[in-house]
Z-matrix of the N, CA and C atoms (Angstrom, degrees):
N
C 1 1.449
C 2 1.525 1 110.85
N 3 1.232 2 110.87 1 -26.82
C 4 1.672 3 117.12 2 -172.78
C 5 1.732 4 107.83 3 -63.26
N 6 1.536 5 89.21 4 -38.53
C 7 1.589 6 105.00 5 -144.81
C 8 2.155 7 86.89 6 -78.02
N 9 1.329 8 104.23 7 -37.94
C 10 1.556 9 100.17 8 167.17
C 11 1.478 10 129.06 9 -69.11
N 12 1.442 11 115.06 10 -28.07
C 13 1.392 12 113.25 11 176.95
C 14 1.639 13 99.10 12 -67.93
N 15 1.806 14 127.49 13 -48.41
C 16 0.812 15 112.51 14 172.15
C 17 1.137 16 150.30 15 -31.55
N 18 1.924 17 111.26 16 -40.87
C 19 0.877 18 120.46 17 -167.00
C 20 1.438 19 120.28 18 -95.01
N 21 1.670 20 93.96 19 -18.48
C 22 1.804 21 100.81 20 168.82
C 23 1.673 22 116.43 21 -81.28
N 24 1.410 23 115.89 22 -11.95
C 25 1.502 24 115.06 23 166.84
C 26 1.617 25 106.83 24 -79.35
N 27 1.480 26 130.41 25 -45.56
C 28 1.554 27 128.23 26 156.77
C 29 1.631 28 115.83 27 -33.12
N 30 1.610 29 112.12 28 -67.96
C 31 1.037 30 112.54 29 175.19
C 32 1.572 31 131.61 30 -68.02
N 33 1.508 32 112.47 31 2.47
C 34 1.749 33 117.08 32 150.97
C 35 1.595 34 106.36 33 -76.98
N 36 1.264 35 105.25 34 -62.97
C 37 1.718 36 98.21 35 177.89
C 38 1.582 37 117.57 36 -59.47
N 39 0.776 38 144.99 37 -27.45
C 40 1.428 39 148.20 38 163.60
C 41 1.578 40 100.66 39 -44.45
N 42 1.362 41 99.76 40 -66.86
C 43 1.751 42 93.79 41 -156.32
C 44 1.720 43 98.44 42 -90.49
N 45 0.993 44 132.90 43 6.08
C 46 1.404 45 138.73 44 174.46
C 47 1.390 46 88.12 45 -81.38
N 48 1.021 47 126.97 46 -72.21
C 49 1.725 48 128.71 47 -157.76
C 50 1.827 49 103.83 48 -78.04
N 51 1.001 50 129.35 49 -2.50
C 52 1.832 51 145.62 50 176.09
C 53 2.081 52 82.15 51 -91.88
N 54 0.898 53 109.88 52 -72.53
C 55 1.659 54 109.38 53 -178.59
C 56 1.208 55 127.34 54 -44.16
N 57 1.684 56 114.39 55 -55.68
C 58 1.577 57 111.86 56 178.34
C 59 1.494 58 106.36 57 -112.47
N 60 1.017 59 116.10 58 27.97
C 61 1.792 60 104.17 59 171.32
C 62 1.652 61 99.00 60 -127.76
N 63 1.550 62 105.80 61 -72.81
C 64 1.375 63 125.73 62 -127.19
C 65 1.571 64 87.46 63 -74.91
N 66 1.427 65 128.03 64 -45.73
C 67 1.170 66 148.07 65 176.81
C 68 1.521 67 102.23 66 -35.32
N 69 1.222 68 116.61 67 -30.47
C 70 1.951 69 109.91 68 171.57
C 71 1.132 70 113.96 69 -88.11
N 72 1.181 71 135.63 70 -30.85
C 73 1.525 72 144.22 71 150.97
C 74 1.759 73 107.57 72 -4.35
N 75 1.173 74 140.62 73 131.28
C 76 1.569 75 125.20 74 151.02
C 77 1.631 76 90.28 75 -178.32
N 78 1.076 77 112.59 76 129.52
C 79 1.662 78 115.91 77 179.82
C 80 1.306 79 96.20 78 -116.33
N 81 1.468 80 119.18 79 120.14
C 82 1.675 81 114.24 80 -170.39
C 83 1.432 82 124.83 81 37.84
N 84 1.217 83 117.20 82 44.96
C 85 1.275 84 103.62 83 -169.47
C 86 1.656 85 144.38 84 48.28
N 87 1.504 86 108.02 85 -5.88
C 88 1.528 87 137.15 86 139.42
C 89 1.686 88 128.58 87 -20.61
N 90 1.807 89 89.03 88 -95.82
C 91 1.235 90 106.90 89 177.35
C 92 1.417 91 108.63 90 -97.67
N 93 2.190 92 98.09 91 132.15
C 94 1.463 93 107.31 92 -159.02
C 95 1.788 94 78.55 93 -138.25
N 96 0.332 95 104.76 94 96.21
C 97 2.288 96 104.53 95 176.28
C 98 1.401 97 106.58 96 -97.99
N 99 1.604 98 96.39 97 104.71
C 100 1.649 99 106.87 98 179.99
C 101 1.224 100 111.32 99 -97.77
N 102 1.538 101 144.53 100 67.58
C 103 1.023 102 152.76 101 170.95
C 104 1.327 103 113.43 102 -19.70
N 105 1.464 104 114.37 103 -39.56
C 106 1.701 105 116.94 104 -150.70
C 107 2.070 106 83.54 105 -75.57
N 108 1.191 107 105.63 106 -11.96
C 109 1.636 108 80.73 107 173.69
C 110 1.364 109 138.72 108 -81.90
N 111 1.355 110 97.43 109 10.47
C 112 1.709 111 134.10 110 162.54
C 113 1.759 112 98.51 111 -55.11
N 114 1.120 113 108.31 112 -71.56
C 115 1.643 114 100.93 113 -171.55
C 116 1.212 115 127.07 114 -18.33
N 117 1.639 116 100.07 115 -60.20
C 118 1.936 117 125.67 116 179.02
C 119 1.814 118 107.41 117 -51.50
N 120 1.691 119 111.57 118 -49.79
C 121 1.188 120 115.18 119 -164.86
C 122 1.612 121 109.84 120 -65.85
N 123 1.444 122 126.78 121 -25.75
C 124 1.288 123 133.22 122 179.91
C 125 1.135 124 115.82 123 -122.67
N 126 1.332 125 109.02 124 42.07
C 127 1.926 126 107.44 125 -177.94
C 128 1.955 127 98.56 126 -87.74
N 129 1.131 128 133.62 127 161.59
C 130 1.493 129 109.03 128 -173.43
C 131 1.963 130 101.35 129 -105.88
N 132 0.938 131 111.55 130 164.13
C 133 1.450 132 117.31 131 -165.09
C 134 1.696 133 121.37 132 -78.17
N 135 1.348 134 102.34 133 -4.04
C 136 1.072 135 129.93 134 -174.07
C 137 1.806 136 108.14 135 -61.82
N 138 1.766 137 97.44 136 -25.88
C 139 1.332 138 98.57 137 -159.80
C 140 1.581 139 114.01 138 -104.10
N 141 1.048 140 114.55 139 13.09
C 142 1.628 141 108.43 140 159.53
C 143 1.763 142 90.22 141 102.64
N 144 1.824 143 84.55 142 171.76
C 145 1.789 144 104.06 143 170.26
C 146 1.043 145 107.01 144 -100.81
N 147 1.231 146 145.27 145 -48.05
C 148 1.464 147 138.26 146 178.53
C 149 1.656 148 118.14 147 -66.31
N 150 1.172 149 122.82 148 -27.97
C 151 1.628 150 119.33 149 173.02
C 152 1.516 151 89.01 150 -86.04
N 153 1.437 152 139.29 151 -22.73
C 154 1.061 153 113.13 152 -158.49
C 155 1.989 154 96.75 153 -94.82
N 156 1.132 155 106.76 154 -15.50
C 157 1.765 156 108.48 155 175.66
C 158 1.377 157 90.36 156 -84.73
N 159 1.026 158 153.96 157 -59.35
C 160 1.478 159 168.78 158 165.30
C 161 1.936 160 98.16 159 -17.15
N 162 1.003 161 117.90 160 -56.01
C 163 1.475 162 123.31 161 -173.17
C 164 1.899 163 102.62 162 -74.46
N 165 1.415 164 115.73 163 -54.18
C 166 1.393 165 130.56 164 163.82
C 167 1.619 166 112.81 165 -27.91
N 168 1.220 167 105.23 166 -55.75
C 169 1.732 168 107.58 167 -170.99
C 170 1.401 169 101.36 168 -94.83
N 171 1.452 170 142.15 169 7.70
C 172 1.230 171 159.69 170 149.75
C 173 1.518 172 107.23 171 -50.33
N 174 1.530 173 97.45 172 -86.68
C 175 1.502 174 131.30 173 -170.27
C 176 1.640 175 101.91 174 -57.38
N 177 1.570 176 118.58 175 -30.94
C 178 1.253 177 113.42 176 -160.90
C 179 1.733 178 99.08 177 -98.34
N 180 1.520 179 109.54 178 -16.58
C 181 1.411 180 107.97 179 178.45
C 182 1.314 181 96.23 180 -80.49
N 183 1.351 182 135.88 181 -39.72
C 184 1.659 183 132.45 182 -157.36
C 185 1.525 184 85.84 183 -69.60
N 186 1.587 185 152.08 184 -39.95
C 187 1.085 186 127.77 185 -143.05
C 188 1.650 187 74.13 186 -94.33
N 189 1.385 188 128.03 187 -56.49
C 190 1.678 189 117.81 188 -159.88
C 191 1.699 190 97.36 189 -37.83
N 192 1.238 191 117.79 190 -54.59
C 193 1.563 192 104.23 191 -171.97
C 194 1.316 193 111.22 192 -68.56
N 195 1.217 194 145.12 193 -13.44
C 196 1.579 195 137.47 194 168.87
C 197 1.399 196 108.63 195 -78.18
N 198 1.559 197 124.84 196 -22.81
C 199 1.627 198 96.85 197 -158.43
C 200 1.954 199 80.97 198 -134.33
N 201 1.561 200 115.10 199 28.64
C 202 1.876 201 111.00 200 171.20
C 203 1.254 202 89.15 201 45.17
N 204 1.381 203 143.85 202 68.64
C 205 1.421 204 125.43 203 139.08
C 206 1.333 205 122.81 204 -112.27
N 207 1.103 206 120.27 205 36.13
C 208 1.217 207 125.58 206 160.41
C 209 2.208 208 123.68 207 76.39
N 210 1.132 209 101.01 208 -31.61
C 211 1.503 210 98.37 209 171.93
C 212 1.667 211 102.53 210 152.45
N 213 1.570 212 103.26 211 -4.36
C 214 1.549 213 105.46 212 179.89
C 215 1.572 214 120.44 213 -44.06
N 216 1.548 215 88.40 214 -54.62
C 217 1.479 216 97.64 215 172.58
C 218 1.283 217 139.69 216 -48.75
N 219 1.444 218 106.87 217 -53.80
C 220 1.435 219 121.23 218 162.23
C 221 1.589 220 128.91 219 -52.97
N 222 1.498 221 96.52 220 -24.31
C 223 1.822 222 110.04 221 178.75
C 224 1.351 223 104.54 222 -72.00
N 225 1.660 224 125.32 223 -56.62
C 226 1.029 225 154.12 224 164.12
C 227 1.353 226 123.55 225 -36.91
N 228 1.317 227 114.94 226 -34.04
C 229 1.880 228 126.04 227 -167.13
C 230 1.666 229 68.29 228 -86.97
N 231 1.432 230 115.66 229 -74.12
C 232 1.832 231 119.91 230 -153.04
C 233 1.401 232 117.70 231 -50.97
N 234 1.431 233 128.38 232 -30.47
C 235 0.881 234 131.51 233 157.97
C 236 1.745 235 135.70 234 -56.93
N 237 1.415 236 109.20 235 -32.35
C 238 1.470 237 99.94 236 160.16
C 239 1.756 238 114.78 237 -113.41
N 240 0.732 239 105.96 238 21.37
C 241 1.821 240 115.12 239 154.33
C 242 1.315 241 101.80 240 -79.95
N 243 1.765 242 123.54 241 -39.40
C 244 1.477 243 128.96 242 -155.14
C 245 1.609 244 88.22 243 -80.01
N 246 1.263 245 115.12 244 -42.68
C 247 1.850 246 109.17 245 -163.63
C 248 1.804 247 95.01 246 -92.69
N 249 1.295 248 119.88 247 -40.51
C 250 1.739 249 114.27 248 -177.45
C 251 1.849 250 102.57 249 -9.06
N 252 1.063 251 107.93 250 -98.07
C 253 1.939 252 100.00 251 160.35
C 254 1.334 253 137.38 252 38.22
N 255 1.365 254 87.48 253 -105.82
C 256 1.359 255 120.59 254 150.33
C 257 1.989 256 113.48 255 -39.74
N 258 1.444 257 122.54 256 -84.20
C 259 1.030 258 119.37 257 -161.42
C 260 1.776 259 102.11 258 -75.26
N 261 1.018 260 154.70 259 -12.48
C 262 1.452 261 152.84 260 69.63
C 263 1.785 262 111.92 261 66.58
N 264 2.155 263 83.95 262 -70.49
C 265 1.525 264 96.61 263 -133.90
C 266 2.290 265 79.97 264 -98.35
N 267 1.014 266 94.25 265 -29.65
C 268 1.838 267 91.13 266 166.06
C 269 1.240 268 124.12 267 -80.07
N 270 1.258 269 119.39 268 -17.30
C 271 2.010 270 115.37 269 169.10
C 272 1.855 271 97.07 270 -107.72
N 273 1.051 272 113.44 271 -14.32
C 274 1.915 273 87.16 272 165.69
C 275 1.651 274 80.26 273 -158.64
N 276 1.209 275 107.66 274 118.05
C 277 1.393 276 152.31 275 170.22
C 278 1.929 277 103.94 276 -34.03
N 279 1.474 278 89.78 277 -80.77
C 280 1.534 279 112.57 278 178.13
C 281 1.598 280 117.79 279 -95.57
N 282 1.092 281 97.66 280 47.84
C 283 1.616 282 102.03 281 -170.40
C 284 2.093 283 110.60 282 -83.83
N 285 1.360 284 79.52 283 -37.11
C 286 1.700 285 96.40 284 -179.90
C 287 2.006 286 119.04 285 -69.62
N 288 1.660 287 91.08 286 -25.10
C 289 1.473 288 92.40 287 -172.99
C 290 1.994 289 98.24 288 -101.74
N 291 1.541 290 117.42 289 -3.17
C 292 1.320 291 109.07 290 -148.94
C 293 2.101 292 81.31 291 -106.91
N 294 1.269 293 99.47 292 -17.72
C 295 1.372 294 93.75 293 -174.07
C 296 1.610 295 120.73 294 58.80
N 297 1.635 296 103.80 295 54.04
C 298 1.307 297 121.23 296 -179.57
C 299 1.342 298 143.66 297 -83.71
N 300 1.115 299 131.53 298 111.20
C 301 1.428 300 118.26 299 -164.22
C 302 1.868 301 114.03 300 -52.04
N 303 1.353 302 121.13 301 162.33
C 304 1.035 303 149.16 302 -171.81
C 305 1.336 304 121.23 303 -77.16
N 306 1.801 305 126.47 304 -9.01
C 307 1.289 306 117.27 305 -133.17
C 308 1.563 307 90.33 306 -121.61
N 309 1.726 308 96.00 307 153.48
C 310 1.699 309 106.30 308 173.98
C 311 1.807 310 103.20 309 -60.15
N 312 1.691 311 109.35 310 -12.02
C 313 1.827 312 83.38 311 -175.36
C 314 1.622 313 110.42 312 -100.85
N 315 1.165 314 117.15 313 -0.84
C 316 1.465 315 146.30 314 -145.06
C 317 2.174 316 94.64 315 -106.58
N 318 1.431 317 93.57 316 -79.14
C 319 1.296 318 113.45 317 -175.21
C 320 1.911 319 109.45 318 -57.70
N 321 1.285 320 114.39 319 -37.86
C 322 1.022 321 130.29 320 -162.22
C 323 1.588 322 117.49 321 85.43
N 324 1.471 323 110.39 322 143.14
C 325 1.652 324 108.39 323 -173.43
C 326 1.151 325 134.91 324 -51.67
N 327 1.593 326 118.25 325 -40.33
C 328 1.941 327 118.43 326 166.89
C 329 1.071 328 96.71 327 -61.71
N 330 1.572 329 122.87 328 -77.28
C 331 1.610 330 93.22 329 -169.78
C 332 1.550 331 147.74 330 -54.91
N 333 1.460 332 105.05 331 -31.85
C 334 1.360 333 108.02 332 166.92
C 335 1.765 334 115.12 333 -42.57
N 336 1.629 335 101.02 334 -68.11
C 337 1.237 336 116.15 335 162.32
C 338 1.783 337 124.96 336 -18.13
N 339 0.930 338 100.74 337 -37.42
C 340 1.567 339 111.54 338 -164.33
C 341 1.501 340 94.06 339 -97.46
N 342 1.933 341 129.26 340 -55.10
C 343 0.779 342 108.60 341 -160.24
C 344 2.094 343 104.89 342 -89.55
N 345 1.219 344 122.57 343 22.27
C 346 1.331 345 129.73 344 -173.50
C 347 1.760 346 91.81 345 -103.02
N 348 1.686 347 104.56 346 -55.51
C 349 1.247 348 109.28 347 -151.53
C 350 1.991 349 107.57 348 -66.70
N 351 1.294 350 97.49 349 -28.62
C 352 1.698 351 119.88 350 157.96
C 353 1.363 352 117.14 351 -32.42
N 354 1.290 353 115.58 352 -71.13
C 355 1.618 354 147.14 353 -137.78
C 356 1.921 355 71.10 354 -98.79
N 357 1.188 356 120.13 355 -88.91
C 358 1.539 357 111.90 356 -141.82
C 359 1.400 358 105.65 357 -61.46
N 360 1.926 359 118.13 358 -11.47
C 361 1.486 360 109.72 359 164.56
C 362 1.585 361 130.10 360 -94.07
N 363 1.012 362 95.01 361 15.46
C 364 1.931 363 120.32 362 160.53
C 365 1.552 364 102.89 363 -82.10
N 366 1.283 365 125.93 364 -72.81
C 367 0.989 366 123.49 365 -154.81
C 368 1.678 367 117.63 366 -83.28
N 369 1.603 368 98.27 367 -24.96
C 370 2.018 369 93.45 368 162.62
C 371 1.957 370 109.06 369 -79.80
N 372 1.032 371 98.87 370 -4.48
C 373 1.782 372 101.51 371 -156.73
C 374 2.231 373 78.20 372 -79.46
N 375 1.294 374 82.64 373 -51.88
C 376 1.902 375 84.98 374 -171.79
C 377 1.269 376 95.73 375 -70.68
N 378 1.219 377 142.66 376 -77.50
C 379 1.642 378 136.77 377 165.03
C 380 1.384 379 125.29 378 6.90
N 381 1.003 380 116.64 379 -62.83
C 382 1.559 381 126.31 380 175.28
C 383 1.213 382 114.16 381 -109.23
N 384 1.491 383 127.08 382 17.19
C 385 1.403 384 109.97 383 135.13
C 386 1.271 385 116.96 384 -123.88
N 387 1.037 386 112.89 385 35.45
C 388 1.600 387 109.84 386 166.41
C 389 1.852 388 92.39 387 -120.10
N 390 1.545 389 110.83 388 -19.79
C 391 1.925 390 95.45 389 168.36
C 392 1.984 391 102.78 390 -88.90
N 393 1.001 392 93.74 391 -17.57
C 394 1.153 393 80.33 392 159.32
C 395 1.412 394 165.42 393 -47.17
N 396 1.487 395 102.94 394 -45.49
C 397 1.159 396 149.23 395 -177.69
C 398 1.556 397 124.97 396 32.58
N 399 1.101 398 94.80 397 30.43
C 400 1.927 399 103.88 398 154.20
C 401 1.595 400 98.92 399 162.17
N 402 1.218 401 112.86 400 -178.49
C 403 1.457 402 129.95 401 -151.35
C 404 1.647 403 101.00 402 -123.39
N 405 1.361 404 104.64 403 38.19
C 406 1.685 405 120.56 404 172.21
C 407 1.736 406 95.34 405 -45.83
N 408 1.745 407 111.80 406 -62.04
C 409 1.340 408 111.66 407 -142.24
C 410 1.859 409 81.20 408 -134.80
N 411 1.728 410 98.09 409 95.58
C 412 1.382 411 85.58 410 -179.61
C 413 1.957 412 125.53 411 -81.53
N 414 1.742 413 87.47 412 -17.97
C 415 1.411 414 94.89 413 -164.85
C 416 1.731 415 104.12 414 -77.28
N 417 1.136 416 115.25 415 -27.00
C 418 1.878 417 132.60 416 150.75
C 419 1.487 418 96.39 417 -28.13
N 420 1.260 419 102.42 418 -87.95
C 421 1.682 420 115.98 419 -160.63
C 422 1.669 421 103.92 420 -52.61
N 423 1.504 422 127.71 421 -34.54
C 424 1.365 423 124.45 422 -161.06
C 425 1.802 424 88.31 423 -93.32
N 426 1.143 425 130.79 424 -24.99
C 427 1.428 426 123.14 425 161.96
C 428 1.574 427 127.90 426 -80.88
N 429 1.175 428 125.75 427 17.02
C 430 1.037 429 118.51 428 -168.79
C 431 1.470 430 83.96 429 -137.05
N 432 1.395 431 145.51 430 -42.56
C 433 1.270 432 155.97 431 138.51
C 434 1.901 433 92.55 432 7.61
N 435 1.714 434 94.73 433 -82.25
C 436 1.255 435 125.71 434 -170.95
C 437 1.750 436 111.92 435 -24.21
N 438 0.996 437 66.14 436 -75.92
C 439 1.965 438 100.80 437 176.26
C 440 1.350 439 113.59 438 -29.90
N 441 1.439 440 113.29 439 -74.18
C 442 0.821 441 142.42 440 -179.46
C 443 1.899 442 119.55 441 -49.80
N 444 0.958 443 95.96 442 -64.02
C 445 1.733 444 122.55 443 163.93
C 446 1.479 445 93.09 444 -50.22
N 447 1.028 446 132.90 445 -61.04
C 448 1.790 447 127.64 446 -163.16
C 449 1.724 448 102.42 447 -69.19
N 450 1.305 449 105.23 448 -69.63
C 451 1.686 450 98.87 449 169.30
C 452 1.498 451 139.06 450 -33.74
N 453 1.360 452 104.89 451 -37.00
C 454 1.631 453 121.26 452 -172.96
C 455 1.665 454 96.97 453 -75.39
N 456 1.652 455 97.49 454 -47.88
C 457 1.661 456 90.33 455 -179.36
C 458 1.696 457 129.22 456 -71.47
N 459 1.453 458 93.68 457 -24.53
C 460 1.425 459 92.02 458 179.34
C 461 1.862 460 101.19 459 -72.48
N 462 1.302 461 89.28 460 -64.97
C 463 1.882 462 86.97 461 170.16
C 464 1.330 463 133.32 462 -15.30
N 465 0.874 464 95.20 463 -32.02
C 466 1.614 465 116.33 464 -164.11
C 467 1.071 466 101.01 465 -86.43
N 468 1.657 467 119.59 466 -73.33
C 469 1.111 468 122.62 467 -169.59
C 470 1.812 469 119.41 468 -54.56
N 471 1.441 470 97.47 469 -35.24
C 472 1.992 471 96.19 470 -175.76
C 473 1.652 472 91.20 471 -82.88
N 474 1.282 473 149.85 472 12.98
C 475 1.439 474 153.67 473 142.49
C 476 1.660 475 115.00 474 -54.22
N 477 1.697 476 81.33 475 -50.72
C 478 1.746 477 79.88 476 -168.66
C 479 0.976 478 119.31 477 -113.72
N 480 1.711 479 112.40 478 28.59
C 481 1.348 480 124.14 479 152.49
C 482 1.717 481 123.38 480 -66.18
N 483 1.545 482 93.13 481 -15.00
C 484 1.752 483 96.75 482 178.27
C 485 1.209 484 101.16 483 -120.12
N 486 1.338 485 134.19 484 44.99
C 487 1.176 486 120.44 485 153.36
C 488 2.132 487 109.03 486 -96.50
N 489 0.531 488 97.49 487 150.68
C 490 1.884 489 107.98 488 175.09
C 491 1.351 490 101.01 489 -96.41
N 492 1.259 491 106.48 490 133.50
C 493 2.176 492 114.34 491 179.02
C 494 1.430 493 101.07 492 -95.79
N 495 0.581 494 158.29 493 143.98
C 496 1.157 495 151.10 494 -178.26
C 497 1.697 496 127.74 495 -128.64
């Protein structure tokens, strides 16, 4: 129970500061750092697939109504809550039965790395090409993908270097 209250006081500050800060952020339209996809990466496993798609189309509707995009977000949050699992269950095996924390100090850095850098390039890869809406300018879309995906993860990770596991 600790480890969830925790993570729903993280996940207010996460998406509070994704809402009124990070959201002005955009360097040429490039770099877009969606922090709030922090929530998904450290939610603890304890909590099921259906609250955990359930929280996804939550978190992903609260950003569609902050930034008018229509449902991208919400498609996008639900979609890697739907695979988390899955990509989960191939970088730590027993993660679901060991009831493991989430964290770059916890998990250790390659793997965290791998299983963050995974997850947040699913969900900008679908993100910006579904705001996209066609493959006019693919090497655009596969650079801004890039970008984007690298920032969120590094972000992320020097974020949740100060969180305490408890």
């Amino acid at each position: 129970m600790r480890k969830i209250n925790n993570w729903l006081i993280w996940s207010g500050i996460l998406i509070f500061a994704q809402s009124l800060i990070i959201n002005k952020i955009q360097v040429y339209g490039f770099l877009n750092p969606y922090l709030y996809v922090s929530v998904f990466l450290i939610v603890p496993t304890s909590i099921g697939k259906m609250p955990l798609l359930l929280i996804g189309a939550l978190v992903g509707g609260f950003m569609d109504l902050i930034l008018l995009t229509g449902g991208i977000h919400l498609m996008a949050s639900t979609l890697i809550c739907f695979l988390q699992p899955k990509i989960l269950g191939y970088i730590v095996p027993r993660a679901d039965e060991e009831n493991l924390p989430f964290m770059p100090s916890e998990m250790g850095i390659p793997k965290w790395l791998i299983y963050s850098g995974s997850t947040i390039l699913i969900h900008h890869t679908y993100l910006f090409f579904v705001d996209s809406h066609s493959f006019n300018a693919p090497l655009y879309l596969i650079w801004r993908i890039i970008i984007s995906t690298f920032a969120t993860t590094i972000l992320t990770m020097s974020i949740l270097f100060f969180v305490k596991n408890k």
